[in-house]
N, C-alpha and C positions, 0 to 999 in steps of 0.2 A: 699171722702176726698183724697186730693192728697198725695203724698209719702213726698214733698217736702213742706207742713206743718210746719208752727211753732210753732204751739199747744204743748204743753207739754204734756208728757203722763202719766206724774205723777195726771197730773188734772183729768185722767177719774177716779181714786181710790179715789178720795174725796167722789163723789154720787154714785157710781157702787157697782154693786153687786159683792160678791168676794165668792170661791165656792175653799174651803179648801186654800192653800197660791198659787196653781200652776194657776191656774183662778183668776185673776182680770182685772180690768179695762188695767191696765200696759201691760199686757201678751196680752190681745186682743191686744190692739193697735198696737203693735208691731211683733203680730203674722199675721194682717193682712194687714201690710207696706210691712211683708215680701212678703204676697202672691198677695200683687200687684205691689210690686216688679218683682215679676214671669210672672204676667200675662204680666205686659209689655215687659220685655225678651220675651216671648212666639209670640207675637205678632209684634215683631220688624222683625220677620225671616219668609224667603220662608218655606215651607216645607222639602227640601231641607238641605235650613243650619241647621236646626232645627233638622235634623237626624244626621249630622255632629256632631252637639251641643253635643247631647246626648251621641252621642259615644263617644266623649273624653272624655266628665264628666263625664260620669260611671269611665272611664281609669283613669282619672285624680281620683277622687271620693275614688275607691279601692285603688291607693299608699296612698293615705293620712289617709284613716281607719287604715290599716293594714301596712305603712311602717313607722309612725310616731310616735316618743317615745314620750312618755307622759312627760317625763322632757322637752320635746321640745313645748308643747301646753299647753294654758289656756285656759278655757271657756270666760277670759274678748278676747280674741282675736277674729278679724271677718274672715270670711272665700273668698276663692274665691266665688262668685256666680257660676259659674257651680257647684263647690262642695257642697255648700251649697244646691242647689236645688237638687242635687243628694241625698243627705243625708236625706236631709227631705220628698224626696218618699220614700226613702228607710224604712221611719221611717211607716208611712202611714199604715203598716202590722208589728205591733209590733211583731208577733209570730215569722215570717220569718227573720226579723231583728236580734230576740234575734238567732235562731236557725245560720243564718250566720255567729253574732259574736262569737258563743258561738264554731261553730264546726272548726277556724279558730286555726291552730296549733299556729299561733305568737300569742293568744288570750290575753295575760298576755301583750302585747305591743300595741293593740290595741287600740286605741283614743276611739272607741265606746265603752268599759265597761268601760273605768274611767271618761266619761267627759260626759254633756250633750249638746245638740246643742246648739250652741251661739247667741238666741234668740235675746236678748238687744244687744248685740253687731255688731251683724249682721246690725240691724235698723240704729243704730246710724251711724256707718262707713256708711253704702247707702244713708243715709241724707246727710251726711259731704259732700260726693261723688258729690251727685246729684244738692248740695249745689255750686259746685265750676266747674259743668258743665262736669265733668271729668267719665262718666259713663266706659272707657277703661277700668280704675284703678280697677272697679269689678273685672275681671277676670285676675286680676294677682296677684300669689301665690306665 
């Protein structure tokens, strides 16, 4: 299924199985926009830029954890894609995750203990995005 899809994603919660409220049709659909979203970032690059990539958006990734007040973000809002793929490795070892946010002095400012990743919002902005041809617009924050 392509990213650029008109399908609704409300429709797969109609016949889908749903697996307590964090698991449904919705959450798939849109968890896995994202990660073909990524694959195609992933694949758009040498090896090369791709090592480039990564180090800034770790760099990029860490100011925005730990230098972003919480009165400054929402979960409806989308993220840069570098940050956003940052984030969501980062997520990938939830022990290592919590022990990161948890052992981080500004921890009480941190984006990562008050907010969860902006799953739905992420998708929809990379539609909008992908919709108007304008993939640049990801990675600026």
């Amino acid at each position: 299924m392509s990213i650029r899809s008109s399908i609704d994603p409300k429709e797969y919660n109609k016949n889908s199985p749903t697996l307590d409220t964090v698991v449904t049709g919705e959450s798939c659909f849109y968890y896995i926009s994202l990660l073909k979203t990524f694959h195609d970032l992933r694949k758009s690059m040498t090896n090369d830029e791709y090592i480039i990539f990564v180090y800034a958006a770790v760099w990029r990734y860490t100011e925005f954890l730990f230098n972003t007040r919480p009165d400054a973000y929402t979960n409806s809002m989308a993220l840069p894609l570098d940050i956003a793929y940052v984030w969501h490795a980062h997520m990938l070892n939830p022990f290592q995750y919590y022990e990161d946010i948890a052992k981080q002095p500004s921890r009480e400012c941190s984006i990562g203990i008050h907010f969860d990743f902006p799953l739905k919002a992420m998708v929809i902005w990379i539609l909008m995005i992908a919709r108007n041809g304008h993939m640049l617009r990801l990675f600026m924050g």
